[in-house]
NUNUFI-385234 format. One record per residue (C-alpha): x, y, z; residue number from 1. Coordinates in nm, 2 decimals, padded with zeros to 4 digits. Example, Ala and Ser with C-alpha at 12.3 -4.5 7.8 and 13.67 -1.06 7.14 Angstrom:
<rs>
<r x="01.23" y="-00.45" z="00.78" n="1"/>
<r x="01.37" y="-00.11" z="00.71" n="2"/>
</rs>
This chain:
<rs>
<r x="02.35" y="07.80" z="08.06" n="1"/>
<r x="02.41" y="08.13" z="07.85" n="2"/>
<r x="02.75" y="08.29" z="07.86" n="3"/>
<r x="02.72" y="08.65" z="08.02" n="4"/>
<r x="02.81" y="08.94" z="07.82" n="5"/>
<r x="02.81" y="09.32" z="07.95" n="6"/>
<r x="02.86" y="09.62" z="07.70" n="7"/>
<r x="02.90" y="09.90" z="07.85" n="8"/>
<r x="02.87" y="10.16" z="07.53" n="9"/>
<r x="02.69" y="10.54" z="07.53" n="10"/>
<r x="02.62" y="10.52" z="07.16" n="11"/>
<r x="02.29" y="10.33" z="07.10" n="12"/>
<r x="02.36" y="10.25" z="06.72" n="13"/>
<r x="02.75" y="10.15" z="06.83" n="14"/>
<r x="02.59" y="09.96" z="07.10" n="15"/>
<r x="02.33" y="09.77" z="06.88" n="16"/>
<r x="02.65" y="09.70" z="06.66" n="17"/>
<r x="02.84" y="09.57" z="06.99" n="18"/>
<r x="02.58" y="09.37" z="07.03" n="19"/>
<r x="02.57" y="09.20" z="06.65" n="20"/>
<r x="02.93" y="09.13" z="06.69" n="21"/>
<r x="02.89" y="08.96" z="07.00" n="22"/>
<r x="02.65" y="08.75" z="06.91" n="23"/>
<r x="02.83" y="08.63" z="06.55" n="24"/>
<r x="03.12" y="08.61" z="06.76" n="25"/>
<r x="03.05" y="08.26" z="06.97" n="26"/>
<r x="02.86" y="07.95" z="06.89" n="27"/>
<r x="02.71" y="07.96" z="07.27" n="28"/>
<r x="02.41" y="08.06" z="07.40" n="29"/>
<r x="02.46" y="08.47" z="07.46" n="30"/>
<r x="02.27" y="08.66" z="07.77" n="31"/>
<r x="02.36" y="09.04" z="07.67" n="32"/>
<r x="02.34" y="09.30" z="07.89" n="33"/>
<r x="02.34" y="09.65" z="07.81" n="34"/>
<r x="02.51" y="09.99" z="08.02" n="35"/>
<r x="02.50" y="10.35" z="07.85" n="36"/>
<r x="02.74" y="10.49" z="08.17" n="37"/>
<r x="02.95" y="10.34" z="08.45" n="38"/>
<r x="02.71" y="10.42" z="08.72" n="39"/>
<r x="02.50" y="10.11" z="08.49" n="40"/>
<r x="02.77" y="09.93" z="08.43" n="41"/>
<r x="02.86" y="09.89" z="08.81" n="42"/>
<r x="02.50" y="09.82" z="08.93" n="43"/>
<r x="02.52" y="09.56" z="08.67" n="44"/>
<r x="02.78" y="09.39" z="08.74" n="45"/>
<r x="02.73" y="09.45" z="09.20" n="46"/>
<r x="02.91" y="09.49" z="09.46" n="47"/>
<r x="03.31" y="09.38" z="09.44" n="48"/>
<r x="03.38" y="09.26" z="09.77" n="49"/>
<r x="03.77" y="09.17" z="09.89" n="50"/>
<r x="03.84" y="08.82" z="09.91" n="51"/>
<r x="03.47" y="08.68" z="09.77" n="52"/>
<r x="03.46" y="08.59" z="09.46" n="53"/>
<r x="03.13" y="08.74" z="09.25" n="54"/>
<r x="02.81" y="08.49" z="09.26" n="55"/>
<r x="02.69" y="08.42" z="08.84" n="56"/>
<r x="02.98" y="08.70" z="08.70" n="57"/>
<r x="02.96" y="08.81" z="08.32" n="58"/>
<r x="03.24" y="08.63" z="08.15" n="59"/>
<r x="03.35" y="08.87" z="07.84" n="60"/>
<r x="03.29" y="09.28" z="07.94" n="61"/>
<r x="03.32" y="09.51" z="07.67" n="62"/>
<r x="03.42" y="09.85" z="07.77" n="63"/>
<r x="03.38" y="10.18" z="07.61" n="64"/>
<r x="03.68" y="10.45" z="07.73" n="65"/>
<r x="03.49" y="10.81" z="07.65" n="66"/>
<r x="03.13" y="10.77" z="07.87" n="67"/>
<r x="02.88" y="11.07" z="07.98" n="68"/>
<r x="02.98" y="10.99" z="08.38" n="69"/>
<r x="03.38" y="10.94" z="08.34" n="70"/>
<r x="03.64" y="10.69" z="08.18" n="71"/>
<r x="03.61" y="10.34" z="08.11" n="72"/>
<r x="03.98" y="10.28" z="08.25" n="73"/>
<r x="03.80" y="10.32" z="08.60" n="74"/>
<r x="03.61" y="10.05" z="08.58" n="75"/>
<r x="03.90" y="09.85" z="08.39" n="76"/>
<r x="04.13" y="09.95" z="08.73" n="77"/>
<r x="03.82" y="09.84" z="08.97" n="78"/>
<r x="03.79" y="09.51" z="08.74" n="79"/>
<r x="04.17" y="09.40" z="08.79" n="80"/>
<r x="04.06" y="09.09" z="08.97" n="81"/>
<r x="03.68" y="09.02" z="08.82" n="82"/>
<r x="03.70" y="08.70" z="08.67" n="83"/>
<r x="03.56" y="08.79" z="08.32" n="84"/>
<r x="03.75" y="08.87" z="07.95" n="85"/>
<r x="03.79" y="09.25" z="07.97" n="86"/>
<r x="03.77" y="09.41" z="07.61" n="87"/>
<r x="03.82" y="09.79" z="07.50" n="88"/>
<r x="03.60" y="09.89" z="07.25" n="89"/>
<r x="03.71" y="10.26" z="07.15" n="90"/>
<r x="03.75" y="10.51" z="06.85" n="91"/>
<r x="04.06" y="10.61" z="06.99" n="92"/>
<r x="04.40" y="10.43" z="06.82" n="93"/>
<r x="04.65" y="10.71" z="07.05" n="94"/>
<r x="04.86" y="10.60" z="07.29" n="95"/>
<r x="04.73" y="10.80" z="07.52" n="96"/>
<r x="04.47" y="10.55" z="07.56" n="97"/>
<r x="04.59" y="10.22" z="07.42" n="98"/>
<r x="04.90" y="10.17" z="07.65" n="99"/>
<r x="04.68" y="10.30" z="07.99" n="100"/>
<r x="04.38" y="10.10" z="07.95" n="101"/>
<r x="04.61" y="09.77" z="07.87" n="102"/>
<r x="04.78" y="09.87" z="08.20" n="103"/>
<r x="04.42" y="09.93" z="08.30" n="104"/>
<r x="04.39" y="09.53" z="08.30" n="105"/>
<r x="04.22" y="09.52" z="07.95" n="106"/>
<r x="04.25" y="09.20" z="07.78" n="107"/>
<r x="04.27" y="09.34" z="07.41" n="108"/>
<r x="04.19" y="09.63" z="07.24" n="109"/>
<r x="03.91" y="09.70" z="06.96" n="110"/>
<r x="03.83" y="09.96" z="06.70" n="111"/>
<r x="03.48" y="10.02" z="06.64" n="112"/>
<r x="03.53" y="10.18" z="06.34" n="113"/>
<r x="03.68" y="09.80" z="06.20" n="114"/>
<r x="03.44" y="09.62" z="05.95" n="115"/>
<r x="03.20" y="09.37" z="06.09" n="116"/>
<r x="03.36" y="09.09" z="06.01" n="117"/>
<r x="03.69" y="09.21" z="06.15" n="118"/>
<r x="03.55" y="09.23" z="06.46" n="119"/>
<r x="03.41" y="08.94" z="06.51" n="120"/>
<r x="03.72" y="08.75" z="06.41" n="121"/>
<r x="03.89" y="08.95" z="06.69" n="122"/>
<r x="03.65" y="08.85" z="06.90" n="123"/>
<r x="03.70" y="08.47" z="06.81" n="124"/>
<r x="04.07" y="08.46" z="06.92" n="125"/>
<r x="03.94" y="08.46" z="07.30" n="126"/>
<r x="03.88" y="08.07" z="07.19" n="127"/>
<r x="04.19" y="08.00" z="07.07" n="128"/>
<r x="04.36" y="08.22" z="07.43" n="129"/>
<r x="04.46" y="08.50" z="07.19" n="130"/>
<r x="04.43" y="08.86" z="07.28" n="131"/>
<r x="04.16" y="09.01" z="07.03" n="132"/>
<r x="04.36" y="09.35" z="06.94" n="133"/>
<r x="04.25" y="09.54" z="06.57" n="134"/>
<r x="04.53" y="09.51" z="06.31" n="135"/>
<r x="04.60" y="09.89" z="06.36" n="136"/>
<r x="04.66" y="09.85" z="06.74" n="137"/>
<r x="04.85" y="09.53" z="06.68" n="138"/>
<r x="05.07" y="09.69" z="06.44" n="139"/>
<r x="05.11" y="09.95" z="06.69" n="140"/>
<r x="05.20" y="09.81" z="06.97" n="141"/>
<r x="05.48" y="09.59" z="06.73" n="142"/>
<r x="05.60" y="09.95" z="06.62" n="143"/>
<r x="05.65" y="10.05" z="06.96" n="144"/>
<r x="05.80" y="09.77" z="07.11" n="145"/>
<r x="06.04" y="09.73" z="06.82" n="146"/>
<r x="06.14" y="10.11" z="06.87" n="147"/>
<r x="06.23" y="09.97" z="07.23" n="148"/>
<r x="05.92" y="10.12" z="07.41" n="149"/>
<r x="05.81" y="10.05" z="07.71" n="150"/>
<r x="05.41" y="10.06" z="07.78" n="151"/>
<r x="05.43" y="09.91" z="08.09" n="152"/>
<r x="05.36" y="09.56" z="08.27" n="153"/>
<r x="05.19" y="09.34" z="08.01" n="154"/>
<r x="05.19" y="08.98" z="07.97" n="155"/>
<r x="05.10" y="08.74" z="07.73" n="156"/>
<r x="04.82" y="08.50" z="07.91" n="157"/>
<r x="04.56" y="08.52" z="07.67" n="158"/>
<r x="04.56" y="08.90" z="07.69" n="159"/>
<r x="04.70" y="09.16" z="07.93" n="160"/>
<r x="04.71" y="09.24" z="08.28" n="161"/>
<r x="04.81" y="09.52" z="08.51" n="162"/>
<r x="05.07" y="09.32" z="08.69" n="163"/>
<r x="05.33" y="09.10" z="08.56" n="164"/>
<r x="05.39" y="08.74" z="08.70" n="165"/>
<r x="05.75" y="08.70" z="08.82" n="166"/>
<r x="05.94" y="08.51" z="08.53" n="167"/>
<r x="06.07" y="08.13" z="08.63" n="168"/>
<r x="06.39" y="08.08" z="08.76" n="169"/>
<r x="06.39" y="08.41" z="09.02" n="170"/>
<r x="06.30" y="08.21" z="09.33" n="171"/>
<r x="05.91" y="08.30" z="09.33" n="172"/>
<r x="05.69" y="08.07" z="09.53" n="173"/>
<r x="05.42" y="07.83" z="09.31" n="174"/>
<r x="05.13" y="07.75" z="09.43" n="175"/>
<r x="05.05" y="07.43" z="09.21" n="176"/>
<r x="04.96" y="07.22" z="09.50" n="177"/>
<r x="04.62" y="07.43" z="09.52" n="178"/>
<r x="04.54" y="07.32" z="09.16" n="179"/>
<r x="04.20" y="07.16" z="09.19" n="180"/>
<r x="04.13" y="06.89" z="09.01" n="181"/>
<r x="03.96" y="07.04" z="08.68" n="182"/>
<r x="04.23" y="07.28" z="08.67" n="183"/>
<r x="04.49" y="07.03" z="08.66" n="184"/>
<r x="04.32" y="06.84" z="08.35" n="185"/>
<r x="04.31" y="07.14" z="08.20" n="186"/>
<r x="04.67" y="07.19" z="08.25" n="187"/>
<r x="04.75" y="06.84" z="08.10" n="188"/>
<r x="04.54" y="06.90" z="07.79" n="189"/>
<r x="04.71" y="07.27" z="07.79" n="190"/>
<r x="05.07" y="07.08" z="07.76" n="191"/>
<r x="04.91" y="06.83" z="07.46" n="192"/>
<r x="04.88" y="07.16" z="07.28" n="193"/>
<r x="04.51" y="07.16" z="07.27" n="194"/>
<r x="04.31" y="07.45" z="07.19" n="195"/>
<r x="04.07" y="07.64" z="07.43" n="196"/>
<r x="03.77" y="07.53" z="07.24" n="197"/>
<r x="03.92" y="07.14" z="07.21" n="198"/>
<r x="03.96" y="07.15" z="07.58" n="199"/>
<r x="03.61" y="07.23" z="07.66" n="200"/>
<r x="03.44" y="07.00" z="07.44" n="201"/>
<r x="03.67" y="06.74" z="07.55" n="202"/>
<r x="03.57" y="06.84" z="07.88" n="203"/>
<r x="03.22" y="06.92" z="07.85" n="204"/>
<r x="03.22" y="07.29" z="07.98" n="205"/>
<r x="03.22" y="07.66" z="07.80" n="206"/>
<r x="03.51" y="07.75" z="07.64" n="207"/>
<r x="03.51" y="08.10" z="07.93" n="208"/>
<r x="03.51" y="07.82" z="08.18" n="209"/>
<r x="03.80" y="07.75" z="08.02" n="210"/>
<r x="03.97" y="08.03" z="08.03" n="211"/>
<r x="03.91" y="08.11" z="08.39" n="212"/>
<r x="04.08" y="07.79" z="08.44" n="213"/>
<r x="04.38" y="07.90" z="08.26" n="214"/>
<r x="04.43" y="08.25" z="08.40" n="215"/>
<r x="04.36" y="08.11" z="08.73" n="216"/>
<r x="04.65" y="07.83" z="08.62" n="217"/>
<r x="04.88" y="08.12" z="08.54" n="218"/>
<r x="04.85" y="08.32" z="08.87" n="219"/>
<r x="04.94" y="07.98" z="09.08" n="220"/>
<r x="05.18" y="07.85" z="08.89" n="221"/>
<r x="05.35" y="08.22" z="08.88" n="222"/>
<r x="05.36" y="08.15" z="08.42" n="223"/>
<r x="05.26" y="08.39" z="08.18" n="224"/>
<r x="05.15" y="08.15" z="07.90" n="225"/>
<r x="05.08" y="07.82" z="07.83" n="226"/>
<r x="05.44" y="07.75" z="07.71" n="227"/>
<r x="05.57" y="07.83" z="08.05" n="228"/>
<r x="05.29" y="07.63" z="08.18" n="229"/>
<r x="05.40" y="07.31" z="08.00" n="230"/>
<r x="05.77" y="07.34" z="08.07" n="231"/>
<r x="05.64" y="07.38" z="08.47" n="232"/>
<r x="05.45" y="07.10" z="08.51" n="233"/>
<r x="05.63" y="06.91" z="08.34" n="234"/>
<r x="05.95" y="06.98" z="08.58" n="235"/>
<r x="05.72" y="06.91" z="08.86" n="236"/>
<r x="05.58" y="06.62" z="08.75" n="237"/>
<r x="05.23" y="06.81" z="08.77" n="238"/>
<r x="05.10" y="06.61" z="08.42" n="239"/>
</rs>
């Protein structure tokens, strides 16, 4: 089965490009559809209904800011809880945009005016659970936080998010006992210190099945990344 992929760009040319990246980016089978405005994009993706989860959803969204019909942080803010890898793909390196649209629920942050072959490695690091950020927004946001910024909630799971998980130790209620089954061997071979793409091959599914599993590990267990996971379940007896 091909891995879903929406771009939602204005630009044809930066669009085709999009497209390129995309498909040097991952070893799977690709199915890429294209959105020039956010009235596309949404039709594309249907209806978001509370408390139903989407039926076949794209699994990596890349998402222009500047479009002819609004921003791309709307459909970032609408997206919070779609279960796919949300990417910015922008001109814009201010931080007027960078710090909203991570806070947006974007899970990393791209120049299009990087090379290529920058680009794609970027991309790759969804794989391995890194956030795909360019080197100018990484060194960035490591410039702001060591000037003792704050942009706002953001965690470390593989990306960002717009809300952060409450830290261990403050009392919060886990959920592990609603781990299913796959999630919890994913969660042993998370505290072996596999990678994202070992874990799938071990397991015989995509490496965005994967990463579903993972974020959706995070939000139960109440962890931010997969050291906190470890530590957890292994307090719990949970591996």
């Amino acid at each position: 089965m091909s891995v879903k992929v929406l771009i939602l760009e204005d630009n044809p040319v930066a669009r085709s490009f999009l497209c390129r990246v995309v498909r040097e980016s991952f070893s799977d089978a690709i199915a890429i559809t294209e959105a020039g405005d956010l009235e596309s994009a949404r039709r594309e993706i249907g209806p978001l209904l509370p408390g139903r989860e989407p039926v076949d959803p794209f699994k990596l969204i890349l998402v222009d800011l500047e479009l002819p019909d609004g921003n791309g942080m709307e459909l970032l803010a609408e997206l919070v809880k779609y279960p796919a890898t949300k990417i910015v793909t922008t001109l814009y390196s201010d931080d007027d945009h960078l710090f909203p649209a991570l806070q947006c629920g974007a899970d990393g942050y791209l120049l299009k005016e990087d090379r290529f072959e920058v680009l794609v490695e970027e991309l790759q690091k969804i794989v391995r659970g890194q956030p795909p950020l360019s080197p100018a927004i990484a060194r960035r946001l490591l410039t702001h936080f060591r000037q003792g910024g704050d942009a706002g909630p953001m965690t470390a799971n593989s990306g960002f998010q717009s809300s952060r998980p409450m830290p261990l130790g403050r009392g919060a209620p886990l959920d592990h006992e609603r781990l299913t089954p796959r999630e919890s061997e994913v969660l042993t071979y998370l505290s072996k210190g596999f990678t994202i793409k070992e874990i799938a091959n071990l397991m015989g599914i995509k490496w965005f099945t994967v990463n579903d599993h993972i974020k959706s590990i995070y939000k139960k267990l109440n962890v931010s990344s997969r050291a906190e996971a470890a530590v957890l379940a292994s307090k719990q007896g949970l591996v």
